[in-house]
Backbone atoms as SQL, in Angstrom:
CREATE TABLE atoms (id INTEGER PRIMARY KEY, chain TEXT, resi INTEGER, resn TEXT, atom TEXT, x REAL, y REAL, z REAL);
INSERT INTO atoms VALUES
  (1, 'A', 1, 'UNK', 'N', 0.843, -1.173, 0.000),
  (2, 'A', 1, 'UNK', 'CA', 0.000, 0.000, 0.000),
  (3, 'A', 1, 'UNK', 'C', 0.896, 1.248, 0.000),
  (4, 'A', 2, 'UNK', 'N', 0.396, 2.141, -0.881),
  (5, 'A', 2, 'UNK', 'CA', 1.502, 3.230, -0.799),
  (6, 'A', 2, 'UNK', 'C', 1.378, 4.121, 0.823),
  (7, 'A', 3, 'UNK', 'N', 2.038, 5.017, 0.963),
  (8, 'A', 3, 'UNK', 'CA', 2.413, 6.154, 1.812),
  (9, 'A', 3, 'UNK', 'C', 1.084, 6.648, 1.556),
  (10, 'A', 4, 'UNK', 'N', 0.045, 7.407, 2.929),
  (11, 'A', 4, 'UNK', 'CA', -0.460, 8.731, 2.703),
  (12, 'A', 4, 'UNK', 'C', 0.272, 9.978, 2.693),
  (13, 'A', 5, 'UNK', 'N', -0.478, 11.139, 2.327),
  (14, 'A', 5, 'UNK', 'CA', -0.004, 11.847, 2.212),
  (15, 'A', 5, 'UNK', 'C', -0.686, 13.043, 3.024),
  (16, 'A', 6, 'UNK', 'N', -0.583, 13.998, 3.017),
  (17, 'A', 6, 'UNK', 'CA', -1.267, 15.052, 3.634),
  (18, 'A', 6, 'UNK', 'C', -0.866, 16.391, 3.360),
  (19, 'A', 7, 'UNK', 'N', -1.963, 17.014, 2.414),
  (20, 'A', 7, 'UNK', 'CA', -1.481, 18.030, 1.803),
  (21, 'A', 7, 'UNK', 'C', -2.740, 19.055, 2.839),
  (22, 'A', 8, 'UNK', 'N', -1.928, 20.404, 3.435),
  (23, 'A', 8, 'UNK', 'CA', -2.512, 21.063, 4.341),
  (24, 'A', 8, 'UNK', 'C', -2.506, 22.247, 2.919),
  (25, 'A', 9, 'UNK', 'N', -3.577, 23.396, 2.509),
  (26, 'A', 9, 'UNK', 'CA', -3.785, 24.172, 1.976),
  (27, 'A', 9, 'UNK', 'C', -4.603, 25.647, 2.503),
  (28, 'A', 10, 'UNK', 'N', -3.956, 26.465, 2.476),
  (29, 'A', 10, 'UNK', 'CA', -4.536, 27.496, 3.101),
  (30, 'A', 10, 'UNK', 'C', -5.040, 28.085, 1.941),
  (31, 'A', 11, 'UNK', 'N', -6.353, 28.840, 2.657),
  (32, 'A', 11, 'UNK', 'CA', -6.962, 30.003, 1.720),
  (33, 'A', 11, 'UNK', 'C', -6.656, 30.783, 1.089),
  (34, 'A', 12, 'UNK', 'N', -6.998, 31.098, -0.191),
  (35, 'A', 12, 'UNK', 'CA', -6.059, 32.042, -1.059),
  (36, 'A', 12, 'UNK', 'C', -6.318, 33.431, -0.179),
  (37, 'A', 13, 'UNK', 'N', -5.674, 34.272, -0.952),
  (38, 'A', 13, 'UNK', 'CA', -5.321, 36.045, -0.301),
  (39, 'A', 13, 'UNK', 'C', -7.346, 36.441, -0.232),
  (40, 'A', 14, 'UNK', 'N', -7.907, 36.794, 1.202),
  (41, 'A', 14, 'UNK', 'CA', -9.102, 37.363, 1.272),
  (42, 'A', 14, 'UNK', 'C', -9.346, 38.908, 1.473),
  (43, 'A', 15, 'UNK', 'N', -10.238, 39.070, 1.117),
  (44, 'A', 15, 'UNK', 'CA', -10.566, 40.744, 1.549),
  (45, 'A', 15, 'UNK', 'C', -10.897, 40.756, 2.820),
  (46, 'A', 16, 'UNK', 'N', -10.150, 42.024, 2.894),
  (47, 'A', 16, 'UNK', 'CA', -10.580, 43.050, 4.131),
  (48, 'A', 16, 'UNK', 'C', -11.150, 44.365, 3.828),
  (49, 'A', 17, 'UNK', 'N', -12.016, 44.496, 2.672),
  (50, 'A', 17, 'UNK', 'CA', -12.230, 45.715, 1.657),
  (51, 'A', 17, 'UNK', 'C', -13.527, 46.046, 3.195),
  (52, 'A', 18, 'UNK', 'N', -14.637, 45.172, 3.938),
  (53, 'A', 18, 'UNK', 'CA', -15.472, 45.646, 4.538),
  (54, 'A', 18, 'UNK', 'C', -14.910, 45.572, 6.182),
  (55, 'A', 19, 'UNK', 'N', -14.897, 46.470, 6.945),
  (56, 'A', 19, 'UNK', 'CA', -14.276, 46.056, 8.205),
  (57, 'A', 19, 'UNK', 'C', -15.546, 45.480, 8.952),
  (58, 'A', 20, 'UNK', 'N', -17.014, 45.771, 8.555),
  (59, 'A', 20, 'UNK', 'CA', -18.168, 45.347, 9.460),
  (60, 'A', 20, 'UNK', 'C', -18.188, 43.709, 9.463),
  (61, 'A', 21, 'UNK', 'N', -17.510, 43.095, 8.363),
  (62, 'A', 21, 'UNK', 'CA', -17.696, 41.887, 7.923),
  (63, 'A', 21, 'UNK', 'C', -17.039, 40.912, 8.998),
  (64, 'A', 22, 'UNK', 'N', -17.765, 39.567, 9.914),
  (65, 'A', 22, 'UNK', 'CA', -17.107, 38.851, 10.740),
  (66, 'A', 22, 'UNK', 'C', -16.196, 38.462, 10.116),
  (67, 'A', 23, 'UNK', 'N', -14.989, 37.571, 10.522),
  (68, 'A', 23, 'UNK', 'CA', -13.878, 36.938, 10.178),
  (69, 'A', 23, 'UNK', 'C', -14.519, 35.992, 9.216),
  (70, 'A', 24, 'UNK', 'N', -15.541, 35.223, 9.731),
  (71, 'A', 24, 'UNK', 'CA', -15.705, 33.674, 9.457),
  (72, 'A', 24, 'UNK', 'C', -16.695, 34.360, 7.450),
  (73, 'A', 25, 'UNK', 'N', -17.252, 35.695, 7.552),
  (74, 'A', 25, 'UNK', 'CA', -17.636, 36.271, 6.316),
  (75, 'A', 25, 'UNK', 'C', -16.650, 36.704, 5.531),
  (76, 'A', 26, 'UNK', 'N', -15.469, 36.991, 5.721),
  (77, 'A', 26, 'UNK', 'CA', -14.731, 37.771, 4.839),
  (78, 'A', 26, 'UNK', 'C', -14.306, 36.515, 3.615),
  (79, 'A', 27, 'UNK', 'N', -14.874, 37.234, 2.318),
  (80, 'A', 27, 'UNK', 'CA', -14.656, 36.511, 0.637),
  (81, 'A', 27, 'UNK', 'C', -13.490, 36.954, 0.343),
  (82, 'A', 28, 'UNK', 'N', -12.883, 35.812, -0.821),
  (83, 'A', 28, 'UNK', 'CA', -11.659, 36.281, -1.474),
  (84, 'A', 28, 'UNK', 'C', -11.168, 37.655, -2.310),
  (85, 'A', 29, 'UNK', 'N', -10.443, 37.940, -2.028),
  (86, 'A', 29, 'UNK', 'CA', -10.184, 38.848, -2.844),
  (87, 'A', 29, 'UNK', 'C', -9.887, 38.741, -4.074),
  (88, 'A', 30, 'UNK', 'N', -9.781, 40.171, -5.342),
  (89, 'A', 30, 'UNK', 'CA', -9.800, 39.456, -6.620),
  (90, 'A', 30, 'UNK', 'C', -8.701, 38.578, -6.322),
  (91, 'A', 31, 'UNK', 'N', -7.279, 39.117, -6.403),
  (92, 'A', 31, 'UNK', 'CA', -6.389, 38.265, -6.053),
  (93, 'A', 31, 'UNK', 'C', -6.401, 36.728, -6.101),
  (94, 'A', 32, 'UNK', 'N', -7.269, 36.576, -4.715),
  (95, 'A', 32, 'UNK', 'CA', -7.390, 35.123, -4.364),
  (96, 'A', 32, 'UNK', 'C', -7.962, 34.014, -5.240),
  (97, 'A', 33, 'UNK', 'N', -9.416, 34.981, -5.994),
  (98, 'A', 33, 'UNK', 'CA', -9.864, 34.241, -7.152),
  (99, 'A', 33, 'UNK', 'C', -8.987, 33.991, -8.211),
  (100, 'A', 34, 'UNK', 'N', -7.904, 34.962, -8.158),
  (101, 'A', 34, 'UNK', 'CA', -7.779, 34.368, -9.411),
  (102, 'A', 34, 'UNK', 'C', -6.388, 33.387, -9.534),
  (103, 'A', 35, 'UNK', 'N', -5.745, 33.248, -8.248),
  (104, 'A', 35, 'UNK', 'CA', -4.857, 32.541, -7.768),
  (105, 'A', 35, 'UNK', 'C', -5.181, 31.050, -7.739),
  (106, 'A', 36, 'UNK', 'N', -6.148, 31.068, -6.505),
  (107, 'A', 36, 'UNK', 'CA', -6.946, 29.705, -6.655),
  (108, 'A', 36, 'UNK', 'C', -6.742, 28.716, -7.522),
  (109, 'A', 37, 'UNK', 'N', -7.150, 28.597, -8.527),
  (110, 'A', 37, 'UNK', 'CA', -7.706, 27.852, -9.511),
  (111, 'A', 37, 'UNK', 'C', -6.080, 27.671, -10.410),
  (112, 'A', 38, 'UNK', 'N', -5.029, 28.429, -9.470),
  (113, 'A', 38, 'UNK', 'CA', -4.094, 27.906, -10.455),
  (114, 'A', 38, 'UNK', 'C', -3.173, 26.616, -9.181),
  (115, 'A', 39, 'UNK', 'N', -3.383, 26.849, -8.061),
  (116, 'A', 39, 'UNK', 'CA', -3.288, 25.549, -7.076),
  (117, 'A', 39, 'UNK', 'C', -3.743, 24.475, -7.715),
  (118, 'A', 40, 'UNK', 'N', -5.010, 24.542, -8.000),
  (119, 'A', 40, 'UNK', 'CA', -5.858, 23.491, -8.437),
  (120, 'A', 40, 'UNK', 'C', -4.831, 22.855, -9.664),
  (121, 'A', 41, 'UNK', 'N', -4.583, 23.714, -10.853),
  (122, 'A', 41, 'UNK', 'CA', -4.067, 23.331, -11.542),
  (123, 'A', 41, 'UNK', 'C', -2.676, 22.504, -11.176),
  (124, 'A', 42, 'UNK', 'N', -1.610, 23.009, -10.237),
  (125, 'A', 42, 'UNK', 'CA', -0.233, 22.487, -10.096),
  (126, 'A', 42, 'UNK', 'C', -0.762, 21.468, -9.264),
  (127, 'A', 43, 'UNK', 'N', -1.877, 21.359, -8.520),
  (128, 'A', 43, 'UNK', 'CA', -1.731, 19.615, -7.529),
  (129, 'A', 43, 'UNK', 'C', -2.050, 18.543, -8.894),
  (130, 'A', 44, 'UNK', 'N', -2.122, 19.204, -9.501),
  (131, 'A', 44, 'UNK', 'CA', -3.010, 18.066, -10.796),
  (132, 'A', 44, 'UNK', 'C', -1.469, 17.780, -11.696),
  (133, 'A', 45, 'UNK', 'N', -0.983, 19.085, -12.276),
  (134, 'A', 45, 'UNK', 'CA', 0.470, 18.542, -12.763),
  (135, 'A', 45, 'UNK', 'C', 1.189, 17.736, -12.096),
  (136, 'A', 46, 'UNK', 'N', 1.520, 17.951, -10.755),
  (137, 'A', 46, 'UNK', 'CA', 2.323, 17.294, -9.596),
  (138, 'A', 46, 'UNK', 'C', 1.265, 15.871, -9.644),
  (139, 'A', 47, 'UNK', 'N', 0.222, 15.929, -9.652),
  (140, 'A', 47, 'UNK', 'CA', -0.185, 14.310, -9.512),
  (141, 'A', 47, 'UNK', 'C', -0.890, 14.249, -8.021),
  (142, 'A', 48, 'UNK', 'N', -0.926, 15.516, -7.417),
  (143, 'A', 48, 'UNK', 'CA', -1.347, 15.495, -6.032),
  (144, 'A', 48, 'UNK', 'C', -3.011, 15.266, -5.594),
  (145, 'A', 49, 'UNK', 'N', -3.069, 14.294, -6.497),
  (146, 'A', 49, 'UNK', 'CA', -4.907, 14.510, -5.700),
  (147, 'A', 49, 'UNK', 'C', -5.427, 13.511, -4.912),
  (148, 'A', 50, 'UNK', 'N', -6.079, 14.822, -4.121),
  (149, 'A', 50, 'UNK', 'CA', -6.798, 13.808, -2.582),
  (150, 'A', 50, 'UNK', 'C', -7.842, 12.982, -2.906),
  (151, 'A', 51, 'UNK', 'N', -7.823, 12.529, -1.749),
  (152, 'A', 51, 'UNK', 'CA', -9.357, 11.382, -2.011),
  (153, 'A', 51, 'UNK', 'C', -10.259, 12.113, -1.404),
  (154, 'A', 52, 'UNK', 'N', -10.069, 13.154, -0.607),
  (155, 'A', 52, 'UNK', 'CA', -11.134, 13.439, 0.112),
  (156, 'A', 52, 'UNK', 'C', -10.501, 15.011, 0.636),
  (157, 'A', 53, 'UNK', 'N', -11.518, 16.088, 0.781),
  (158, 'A', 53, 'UNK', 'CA', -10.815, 17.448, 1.235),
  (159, 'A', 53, 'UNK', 'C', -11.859, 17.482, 3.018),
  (160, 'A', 54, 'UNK', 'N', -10.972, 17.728, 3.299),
  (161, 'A', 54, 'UNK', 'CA', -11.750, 18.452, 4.805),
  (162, 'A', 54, 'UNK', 'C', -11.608, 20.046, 4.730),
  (163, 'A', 55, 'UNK', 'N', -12.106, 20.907, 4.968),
  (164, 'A', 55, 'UNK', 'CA', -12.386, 21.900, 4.428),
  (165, 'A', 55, 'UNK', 'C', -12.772, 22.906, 5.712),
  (166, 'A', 56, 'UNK', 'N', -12.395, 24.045, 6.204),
  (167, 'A', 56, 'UNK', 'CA', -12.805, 24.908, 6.960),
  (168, 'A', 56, 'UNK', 'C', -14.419, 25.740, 6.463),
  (169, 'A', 57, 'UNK', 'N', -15.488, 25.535, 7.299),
  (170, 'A', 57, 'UNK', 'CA', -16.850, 26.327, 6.743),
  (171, 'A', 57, 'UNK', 'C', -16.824, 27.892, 6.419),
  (172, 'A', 58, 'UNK', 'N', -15.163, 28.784, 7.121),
  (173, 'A', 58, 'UNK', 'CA', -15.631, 29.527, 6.827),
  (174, 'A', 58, 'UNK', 'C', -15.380, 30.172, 5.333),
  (175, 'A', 59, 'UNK', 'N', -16.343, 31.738, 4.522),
  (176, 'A', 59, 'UNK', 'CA', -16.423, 31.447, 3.309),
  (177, 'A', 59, 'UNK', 'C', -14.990, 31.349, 2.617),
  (178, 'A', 60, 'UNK', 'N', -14.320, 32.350, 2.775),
  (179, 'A', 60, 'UNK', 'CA', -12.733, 32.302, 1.818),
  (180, 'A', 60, 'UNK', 'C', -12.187, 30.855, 1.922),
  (181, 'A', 61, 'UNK', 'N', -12.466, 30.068, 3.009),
  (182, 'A', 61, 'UNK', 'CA', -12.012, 28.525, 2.581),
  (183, 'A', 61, 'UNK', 'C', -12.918, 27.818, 1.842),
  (184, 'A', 62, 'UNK', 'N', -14.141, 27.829, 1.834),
  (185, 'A', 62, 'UNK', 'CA', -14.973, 26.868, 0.709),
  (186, 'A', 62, 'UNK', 'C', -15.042, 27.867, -0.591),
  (187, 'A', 63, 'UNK', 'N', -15.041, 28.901, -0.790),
  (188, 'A', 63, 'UNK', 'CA', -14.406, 29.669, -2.291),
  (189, 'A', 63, 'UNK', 'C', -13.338, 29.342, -2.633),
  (190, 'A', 64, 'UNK', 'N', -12.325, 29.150, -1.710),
  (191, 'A', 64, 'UNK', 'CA', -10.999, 28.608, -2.023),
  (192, 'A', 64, 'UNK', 'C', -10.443, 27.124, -2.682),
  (193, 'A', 65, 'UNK', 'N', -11.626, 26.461, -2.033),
  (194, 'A', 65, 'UNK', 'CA', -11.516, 24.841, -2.300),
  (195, 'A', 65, 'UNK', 'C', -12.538, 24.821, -3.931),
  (196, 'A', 66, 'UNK', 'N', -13.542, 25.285, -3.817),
  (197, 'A', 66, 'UNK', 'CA', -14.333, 25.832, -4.848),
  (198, 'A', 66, 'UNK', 'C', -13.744, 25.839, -5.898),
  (199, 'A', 67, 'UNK', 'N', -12.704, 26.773, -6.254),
  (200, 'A', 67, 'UNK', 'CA', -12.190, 27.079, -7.337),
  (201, 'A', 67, 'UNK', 'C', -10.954, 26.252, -7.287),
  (202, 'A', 68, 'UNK', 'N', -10.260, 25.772, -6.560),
  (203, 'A', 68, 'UNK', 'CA', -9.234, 24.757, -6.674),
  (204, 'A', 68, 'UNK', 'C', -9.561, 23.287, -7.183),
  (205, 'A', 69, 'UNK', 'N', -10.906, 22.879, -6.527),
  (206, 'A', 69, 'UNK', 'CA', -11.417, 21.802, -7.423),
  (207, 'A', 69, 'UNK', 'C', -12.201, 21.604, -8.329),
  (208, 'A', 70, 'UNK', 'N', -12.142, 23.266, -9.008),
  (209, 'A', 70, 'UNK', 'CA', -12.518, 22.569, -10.450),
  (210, 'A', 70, 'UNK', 'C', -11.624, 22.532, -11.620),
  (211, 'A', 71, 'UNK', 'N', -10.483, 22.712, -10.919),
  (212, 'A', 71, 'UNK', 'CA', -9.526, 22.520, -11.744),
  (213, 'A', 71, 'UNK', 'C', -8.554, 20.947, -11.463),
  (214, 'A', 72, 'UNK', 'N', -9.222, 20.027, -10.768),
  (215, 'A', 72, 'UNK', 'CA', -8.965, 19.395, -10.865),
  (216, 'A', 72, 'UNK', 'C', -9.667, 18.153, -11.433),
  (217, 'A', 73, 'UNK', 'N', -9.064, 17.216, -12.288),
  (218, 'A', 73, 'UNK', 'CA', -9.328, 16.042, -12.898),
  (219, 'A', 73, 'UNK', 'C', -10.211, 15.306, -13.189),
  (220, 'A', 74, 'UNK', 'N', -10.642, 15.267, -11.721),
  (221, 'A', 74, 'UNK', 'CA', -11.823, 14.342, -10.893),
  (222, 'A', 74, 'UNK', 'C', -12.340, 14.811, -9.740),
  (223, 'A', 75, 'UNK', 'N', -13.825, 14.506, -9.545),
  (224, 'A', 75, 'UNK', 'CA', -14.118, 14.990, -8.396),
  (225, 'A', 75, 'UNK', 'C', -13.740, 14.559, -7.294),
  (226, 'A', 76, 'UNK', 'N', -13.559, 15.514, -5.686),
  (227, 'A', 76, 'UNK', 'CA', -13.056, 14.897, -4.757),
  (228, 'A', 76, 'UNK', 'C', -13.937, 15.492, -3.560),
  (229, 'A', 77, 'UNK', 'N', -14.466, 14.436, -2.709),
  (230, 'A', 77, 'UNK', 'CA', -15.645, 14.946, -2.033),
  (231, 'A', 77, 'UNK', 'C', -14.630, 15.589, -0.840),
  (232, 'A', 78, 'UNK', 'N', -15.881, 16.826, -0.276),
  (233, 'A', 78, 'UNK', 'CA', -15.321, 17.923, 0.751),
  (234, 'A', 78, 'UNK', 'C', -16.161, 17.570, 1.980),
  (235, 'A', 79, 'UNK', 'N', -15.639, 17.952, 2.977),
  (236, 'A', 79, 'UNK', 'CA', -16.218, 17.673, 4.362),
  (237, 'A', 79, 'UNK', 'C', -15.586, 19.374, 4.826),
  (238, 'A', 80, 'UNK', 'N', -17.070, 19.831, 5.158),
  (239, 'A', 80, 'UNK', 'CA', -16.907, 21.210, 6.038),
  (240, 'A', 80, 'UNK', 'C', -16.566, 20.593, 7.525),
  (241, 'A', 81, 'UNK', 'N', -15.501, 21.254, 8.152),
  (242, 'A', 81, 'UNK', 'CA', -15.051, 20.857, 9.586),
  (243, 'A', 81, 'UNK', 'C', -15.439, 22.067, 10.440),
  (244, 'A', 82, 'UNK', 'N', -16.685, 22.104, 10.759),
  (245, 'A', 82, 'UNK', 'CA', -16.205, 23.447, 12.190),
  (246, 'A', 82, 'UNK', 'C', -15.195, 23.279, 13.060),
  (247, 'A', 83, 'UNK', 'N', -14.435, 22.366, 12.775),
  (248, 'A', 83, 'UNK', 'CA', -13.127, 22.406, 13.654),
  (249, 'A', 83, 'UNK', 'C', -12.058, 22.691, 13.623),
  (250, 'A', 84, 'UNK', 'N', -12.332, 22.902, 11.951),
  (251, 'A', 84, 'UNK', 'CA', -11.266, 23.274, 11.361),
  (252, 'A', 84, 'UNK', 'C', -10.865, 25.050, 11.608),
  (253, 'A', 85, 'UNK', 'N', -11.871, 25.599, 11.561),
  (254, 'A', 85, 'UNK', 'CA', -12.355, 27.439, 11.622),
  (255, 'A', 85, 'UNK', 'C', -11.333, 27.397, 13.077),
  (256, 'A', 86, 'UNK', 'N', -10.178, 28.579, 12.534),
  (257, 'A', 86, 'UNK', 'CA', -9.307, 28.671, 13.413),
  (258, 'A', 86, 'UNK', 'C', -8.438, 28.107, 14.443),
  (259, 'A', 87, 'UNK', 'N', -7.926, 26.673, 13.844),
  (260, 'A', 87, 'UNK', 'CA', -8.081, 25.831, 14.866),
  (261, 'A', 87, 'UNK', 'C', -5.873, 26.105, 14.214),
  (262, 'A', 88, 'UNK', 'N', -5.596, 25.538, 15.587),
  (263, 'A', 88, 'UNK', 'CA', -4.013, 25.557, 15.758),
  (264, 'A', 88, 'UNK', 'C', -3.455, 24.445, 14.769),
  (265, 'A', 89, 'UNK', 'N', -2.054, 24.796, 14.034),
  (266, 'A', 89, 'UNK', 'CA', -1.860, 23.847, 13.343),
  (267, 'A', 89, 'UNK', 'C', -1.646, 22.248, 14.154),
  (268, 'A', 90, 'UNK', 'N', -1.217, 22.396, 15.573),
  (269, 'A', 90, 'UNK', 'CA', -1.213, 21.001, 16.520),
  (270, 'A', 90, 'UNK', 'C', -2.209, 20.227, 16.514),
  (271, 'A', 91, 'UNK', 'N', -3.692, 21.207, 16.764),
  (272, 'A', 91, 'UNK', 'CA', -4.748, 20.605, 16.882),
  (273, 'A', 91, 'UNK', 'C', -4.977, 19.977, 15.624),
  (274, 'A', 92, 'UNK', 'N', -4.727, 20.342, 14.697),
  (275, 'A', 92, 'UNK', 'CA', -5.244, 19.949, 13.373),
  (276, 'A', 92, 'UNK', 'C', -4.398, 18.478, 12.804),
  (277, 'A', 93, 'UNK', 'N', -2.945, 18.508, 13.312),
  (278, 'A', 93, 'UNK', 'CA', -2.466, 17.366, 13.153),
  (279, 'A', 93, 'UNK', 'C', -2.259, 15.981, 14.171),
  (280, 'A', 94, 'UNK', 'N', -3.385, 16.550, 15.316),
  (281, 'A', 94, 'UNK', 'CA', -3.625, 15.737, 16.428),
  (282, 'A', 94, 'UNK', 'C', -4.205, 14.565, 16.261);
């Protein structure tokens, strides 16, 4: 059986254009959109695709995953984690 792997991906670049906006609301910036989708592209050159994404609920991470997987290959099912929303990188590899 091969090695897993574990590819950790952070949210592309988000706005701070509204300051009223909670953390867990703030959308990508153009930037981020248009960054995105080129991740998507290099895990696919590299050969990097998951079987499965766990995914932070808040929005700049599911816009982020959004546009990263449709640039990839095949579909790969997502799991929103509220546990994920701000959580320490320890906790996350606990």
């Amino acid at each position: 059986m091969p090695a897993r792997q574990l590819l950790i991906l952070r949210h592309a670049k988000s706005s701070w254009d509204d300051p009223k906006l909670a953390d867990f609301d703030r959308p990508l910036a153009p930037r981020g959109q248009k960054t995105a989708p080129l991740i998507g592209r290099e895990l696919s050159r590299r050969g990097w695709l998951p079987d499965l994404a766990l995914v932070s609920p808040a929005l700049r991470a599911r816009d982020t995953w959004r546009l990263v997987a449709q640039e990839l290959p095949k579909h790969v099912s997502a799991d929103f984690a509220e546990e994920l929303y701000e959580a320490e990188a320890g906790a996350i590899l606990a």
